[in-house]
Structures are given as C-alpha cells and as structure tokens.
C-alpha positions as CSV (number, residue, x, y, z in Angstrom):
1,X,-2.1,-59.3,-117.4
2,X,-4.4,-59.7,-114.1
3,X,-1.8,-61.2,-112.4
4,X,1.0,-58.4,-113.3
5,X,-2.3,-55.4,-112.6
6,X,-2.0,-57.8,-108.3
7,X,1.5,-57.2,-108.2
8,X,1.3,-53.7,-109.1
9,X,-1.3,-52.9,-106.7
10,X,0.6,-54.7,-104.1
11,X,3.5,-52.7,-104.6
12,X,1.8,-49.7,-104.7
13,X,0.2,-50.3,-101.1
14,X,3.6,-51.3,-99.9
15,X,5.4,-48.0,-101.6
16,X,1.9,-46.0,-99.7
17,X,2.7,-48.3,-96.3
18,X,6.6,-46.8,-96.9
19,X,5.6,-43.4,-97.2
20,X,3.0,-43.4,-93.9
21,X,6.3,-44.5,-91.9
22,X,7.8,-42.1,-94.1
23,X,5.5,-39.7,-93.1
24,X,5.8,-40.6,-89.1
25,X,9.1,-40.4,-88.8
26,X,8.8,-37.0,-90.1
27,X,6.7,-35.5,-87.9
28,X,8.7,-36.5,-84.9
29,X,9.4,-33.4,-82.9
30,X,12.8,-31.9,-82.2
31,X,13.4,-32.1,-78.8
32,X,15.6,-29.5,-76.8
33,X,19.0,-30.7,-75.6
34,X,22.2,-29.5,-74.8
35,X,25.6,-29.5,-76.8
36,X,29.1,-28.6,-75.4
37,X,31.6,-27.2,-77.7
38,X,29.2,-27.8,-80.5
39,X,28.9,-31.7,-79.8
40,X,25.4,-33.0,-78.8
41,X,25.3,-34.3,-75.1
42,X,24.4,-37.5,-75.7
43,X,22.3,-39.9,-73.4
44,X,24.6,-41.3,-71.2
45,X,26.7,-38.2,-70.6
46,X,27.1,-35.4,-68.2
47,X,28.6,-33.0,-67.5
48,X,28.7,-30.3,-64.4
49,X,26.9,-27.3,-63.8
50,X,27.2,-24.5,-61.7
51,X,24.4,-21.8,-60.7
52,X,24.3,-18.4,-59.6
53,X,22.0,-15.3,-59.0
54,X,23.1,-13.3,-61.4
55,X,25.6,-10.0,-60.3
56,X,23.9,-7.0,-59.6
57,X,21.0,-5.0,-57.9
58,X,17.4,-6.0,-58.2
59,X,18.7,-9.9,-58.9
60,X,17.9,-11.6,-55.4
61,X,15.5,-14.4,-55.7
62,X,12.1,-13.8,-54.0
63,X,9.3,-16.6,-53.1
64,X,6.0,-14.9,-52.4
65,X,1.8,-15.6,-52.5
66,X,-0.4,-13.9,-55.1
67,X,-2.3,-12.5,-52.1
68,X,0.7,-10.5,-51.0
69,X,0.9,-11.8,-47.2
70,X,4.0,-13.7,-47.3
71,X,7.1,-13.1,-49.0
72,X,11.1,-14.4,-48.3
73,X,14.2,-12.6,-50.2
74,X,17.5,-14.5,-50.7
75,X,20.5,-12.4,-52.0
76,X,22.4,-15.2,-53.2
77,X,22.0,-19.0,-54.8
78,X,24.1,-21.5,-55.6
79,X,23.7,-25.2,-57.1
80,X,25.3,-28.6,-55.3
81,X,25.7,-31.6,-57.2
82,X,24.3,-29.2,-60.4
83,X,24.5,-32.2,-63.4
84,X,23.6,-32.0,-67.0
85,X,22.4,-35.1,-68.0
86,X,22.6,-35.5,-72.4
87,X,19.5,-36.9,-74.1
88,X,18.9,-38.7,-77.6
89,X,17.1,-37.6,-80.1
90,X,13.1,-36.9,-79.3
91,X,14.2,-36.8,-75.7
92,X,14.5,-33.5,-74.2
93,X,17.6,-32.2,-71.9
94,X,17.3,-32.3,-68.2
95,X,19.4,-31.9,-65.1
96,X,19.6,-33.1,-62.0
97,X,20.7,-30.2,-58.6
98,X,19.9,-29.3,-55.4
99,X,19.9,-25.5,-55.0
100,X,21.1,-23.5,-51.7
101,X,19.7,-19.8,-51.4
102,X,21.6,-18.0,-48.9
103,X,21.2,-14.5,-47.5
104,X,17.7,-15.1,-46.7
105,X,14.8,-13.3,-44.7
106,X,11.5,-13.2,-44.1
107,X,10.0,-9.5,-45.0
108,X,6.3,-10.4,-44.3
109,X,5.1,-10.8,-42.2
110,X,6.6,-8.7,-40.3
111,X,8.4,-10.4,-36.7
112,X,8.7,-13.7,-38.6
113,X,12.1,-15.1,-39.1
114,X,14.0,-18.2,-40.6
115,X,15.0,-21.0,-39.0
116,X,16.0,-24.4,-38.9
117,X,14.7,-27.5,-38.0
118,X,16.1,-27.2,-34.2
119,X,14.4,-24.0,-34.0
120,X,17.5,-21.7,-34.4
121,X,17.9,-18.8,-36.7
122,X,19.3,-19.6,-39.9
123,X,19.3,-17.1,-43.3
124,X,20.1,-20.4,-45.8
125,X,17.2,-22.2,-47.7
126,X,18.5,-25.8,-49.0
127,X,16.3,-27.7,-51.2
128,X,15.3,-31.0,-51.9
129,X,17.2,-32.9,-54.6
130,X,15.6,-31.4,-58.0
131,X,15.4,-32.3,-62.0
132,X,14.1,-30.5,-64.7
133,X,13.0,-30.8,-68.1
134,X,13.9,-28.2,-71.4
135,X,10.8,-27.5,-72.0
136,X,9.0,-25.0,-75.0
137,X,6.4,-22.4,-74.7
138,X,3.3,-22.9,-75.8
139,X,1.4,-21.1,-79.0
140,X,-1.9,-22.2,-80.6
141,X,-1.9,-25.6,-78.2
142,X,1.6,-26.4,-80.0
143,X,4.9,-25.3,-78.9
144,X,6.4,-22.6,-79.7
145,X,9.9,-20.7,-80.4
146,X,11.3,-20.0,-76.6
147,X,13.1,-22.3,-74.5
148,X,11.9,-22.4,-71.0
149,X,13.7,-25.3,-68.3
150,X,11.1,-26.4,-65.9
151,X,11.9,-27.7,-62.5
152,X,10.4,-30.5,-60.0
153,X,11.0,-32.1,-57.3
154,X,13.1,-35.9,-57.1
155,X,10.0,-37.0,-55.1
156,X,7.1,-35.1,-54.9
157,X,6.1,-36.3,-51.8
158,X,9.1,-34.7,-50.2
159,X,8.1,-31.1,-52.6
160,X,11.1,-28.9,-53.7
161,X,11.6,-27.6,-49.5
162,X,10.1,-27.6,-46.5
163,X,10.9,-23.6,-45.1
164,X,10.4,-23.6,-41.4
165,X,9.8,-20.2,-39.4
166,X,9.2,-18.2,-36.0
167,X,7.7,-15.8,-34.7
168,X,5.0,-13.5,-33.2
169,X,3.8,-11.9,-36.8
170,X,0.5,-12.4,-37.7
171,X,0.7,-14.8,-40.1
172,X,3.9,-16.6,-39.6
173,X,3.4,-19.8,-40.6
174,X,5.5,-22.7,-39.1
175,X,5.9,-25.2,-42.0
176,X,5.9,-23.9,-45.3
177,X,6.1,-26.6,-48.1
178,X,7.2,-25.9,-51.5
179,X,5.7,-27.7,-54.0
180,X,4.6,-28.9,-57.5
181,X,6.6,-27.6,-60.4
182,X,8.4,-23.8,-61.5
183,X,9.5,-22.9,-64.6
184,X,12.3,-20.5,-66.0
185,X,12.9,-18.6,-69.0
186,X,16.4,-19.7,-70.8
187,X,18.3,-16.3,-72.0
188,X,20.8,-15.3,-73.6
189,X,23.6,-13.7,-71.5
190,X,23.6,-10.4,-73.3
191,X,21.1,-7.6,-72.7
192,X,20.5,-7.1,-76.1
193,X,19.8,-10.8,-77.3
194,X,16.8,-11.5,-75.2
195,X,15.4,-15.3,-75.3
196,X,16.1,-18.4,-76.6
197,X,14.8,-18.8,-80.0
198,X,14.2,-22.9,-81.1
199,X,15.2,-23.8,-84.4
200,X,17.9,-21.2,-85.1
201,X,21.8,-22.0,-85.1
202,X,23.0,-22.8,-81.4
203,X,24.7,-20.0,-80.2
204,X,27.6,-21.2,-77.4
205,X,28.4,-19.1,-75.1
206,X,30.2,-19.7,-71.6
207,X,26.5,-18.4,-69.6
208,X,22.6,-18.5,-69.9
209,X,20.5,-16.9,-68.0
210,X,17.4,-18.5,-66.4
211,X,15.0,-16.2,-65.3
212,X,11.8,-16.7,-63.6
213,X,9.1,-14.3,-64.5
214,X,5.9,-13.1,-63.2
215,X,3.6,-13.5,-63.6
216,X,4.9,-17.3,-63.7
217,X,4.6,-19.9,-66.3
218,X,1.5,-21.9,-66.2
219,X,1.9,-24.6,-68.9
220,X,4.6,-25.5,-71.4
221,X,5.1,-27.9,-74.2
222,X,7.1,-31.0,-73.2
223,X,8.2,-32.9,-75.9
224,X,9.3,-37.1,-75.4
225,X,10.0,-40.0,-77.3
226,X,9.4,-37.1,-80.4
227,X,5.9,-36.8,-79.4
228,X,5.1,-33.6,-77.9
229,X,2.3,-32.4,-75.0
230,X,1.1,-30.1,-73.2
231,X,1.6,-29.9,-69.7
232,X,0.0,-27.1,-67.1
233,X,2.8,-26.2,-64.1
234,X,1.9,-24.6,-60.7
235,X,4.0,-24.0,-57.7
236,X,2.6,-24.0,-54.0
237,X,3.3,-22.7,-51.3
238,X,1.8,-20.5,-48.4
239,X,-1.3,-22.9,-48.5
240,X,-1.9,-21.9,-52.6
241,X,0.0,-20.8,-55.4
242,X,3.0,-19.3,-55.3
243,X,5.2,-17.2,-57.4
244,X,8.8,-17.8,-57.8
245,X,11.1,-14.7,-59.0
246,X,14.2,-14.2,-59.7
247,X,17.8,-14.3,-62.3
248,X,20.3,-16.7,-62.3
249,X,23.9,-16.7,-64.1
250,X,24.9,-20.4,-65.3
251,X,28.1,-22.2,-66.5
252,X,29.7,-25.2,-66.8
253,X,31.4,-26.7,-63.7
254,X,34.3,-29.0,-63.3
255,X,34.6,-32.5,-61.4
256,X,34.9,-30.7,-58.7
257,X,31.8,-28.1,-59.1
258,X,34.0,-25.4,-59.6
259,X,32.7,-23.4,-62.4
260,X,34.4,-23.2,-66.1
261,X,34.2,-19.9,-67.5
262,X,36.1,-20.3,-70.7
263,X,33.9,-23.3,-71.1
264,X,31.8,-22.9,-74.7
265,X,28.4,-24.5,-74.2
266,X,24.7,-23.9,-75.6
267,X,21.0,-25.1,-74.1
268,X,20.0,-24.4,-78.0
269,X,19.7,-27.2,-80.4
C-alpha cells in the first residue's frame, strides 16, 4: 500500500511539474506581427512597403526642439528599400527602410538653410538605413491595447541622419545629428476608426496610418521571445530632445517598390 501511496505522489508532482509548463506556456505574450491577405508573415518572409505623408494640408512632417529654437518642415516623404520582415510567434513585426523627406526647409532660425555635405543648398533629408519594432503602449507597467511601431537607427553610432546647415541665423547649427529612437501611432485609414486596438479581429485594409504625436512617445511595451518589457524611447537632436511630427499613408509595395493599392494587408494580429 506504501509503495502504491510513492507512486501516487510521484505522479502527482509530475501531473503539478506538467501543469507549471502548462502554466508557462500560457502566459507567453502575443506579440504584434503582420499578416497579408489574412496569412501570418512568417519569419523568413517579406514583403515590400511603400511610405508616404499622407494627402492633404497640415500633413508635412516637422522635426523641432521642445525649446522652440529650431524647427525644419518637409512637405513630402517617401520610403527606399521599405521591407516588411514576418516574425514567429512571441516575436514582434519589424521592418527594415531608409526614408527620404523632400521639400524641406529650415523655418528657424531664421537665415539658416539646408544643405549638403559639399555645402550646396539642397531641400531633401535622406536617412540612415532604419528598423523598427511593433511595439504596444504601455498601461499599469504592462502593455496595453494600441499598436505603436517604433523606429531606430541600423547602427546607432551612425544615428537615424546627420542634417547639415548654413547660414548667418543666430542659432544655425552646422551638424545636426538625429538620434536614439521615435515612435508612431499605427491607425486605421478611416477618420472615424481611430487606433489600433490589440486583440480584436485584424481588420485588412490596403493603408495604415502612422502618425507621430506630440507630445512624443516616451516608453512602450516591447514584447520578444513571448516575454514582454518595458522600454523608455527618446529622440535627440538640436543638442537634446527632440520631437518628431507628422502623418504618413502606407501600402504594400511590389518588387519593384512601386506601391500596391488593391493589396489587402493588416499590422493587427
């Protein structure tokens, strides 16, 4: 009878050691990630991208200081080499661009202007090669119910652009490095929908909208390997931080980068 009471208990702390992995497995986090035409992007697939500020008044991109002194206005952005990249489950979507504002000036200070490297006048801002990360926001320390995509630099030592300028303004600084990290809101593209909810049935659609509020996002909920964290985000520029703004329309692209607007896709899982 002893012996049958050992291999009951035995069992039972094998059936408890089942449940605790049980139990683990469980609480693995759901990652966002992307799915075209209703099919996951798997890890290992890709698939183009192509970004745009987003038609209409008031929808240029603006990079400014929170003191006010410096700010640069481009009318128009577009993406090279834009690139999904799929994920596996636990492991968030990302992508992989390098984004070219054009239509760009200097408003303050005043007599500053853009140029190039050489010195001459140029109204394009090309960046560094970028990835990002869908990221959640974050409630109670936890994450939350909106999607938000942040964005980083391919090598931070190189920062997302080095912006170089001219001029007699007081002010005007040479060299201006952008760096450290920027993160968007992912919408819907409808007025009336608003955000990204988590956790509801992906809508697909053939846009999004990524906007980039202020004030900016400061930290987000980054969830890997179905373990979620919290991670605080700044960008710099203008020798401190720096605030971002702006709308951008995006679709799926072709081989050739040529965008796909009949093309059904969602950044919702």
């Amino acid at each position: 009878m002893k012996h049958f009471r050992t291999i009951g208990v035995a069992l039972l702390a094998v059936f408890g050691l089942v449940a605790v992995v049980a139990s683990a497995s469980q609480a693995a986090e759901t990652a966002p990630y992307f799915t075209i035409g209703g099919t996951r992007l798997v890890a290992g697939k890709t698939h183009n991208i192509d970004a745009r500020v987003q038609p209409g008044a008031g929808h240029e991109f603006t990079l400014t200081n929170a003191l006010g002194s410096a700010k640069i206005t481009c009318k128009a952005l577009g993406t090279e080499k834009g690139v999904l990249l799929g994920s596996n489950a636990g492991e968030p979507g990302k992508d992989n661009e390098i984004t070219v504002f054009s239509q760009c000036a200097v408003e303050i200070p005043e007599k500053c202007e853009l140029v190039n490297e050489a010195g001459e006048p140029t109204t394009v801002i090309k960046t560094e090669p970028l990835k990002s990360d869908q990221v959640e926001n974050v409630e109670n320390s936890k994450g939350g119910k909106k999607l938000y995509e942040e964005f980083f630099p391919a090598n931070a030592a190189n920062g997302f652009v080095t912006i170089h300028q001219k001029g007699t303004g007081t002010g005007c600084i040479e060299e201006v490095k952008v760096s450290g990290q920027v993160v968007g809101e992912v919408l819907l593209d409808n007025a009336n929908a608003g955000n990204v909810e988590l956790g509801q049935t992906p809508i697909q659609a053939t846009s999004s909208l990524l906007r980039f509020p202020n004030p900016p996002i400061t930290q987000v909920w980054l969830i890997t390997n179905g373990v979620g964290k919290l991670q605080h985000t700044a960008q710099t520029a203008f020798g401190g931080t720096s605030i971002q703004l702006g709308t951008s329309l995006v679709l799926l692209a072709n081989t050739k980068f040529e965008p796909e607007p009949n093309s059904l896709w969602s950044a919702l899982p």
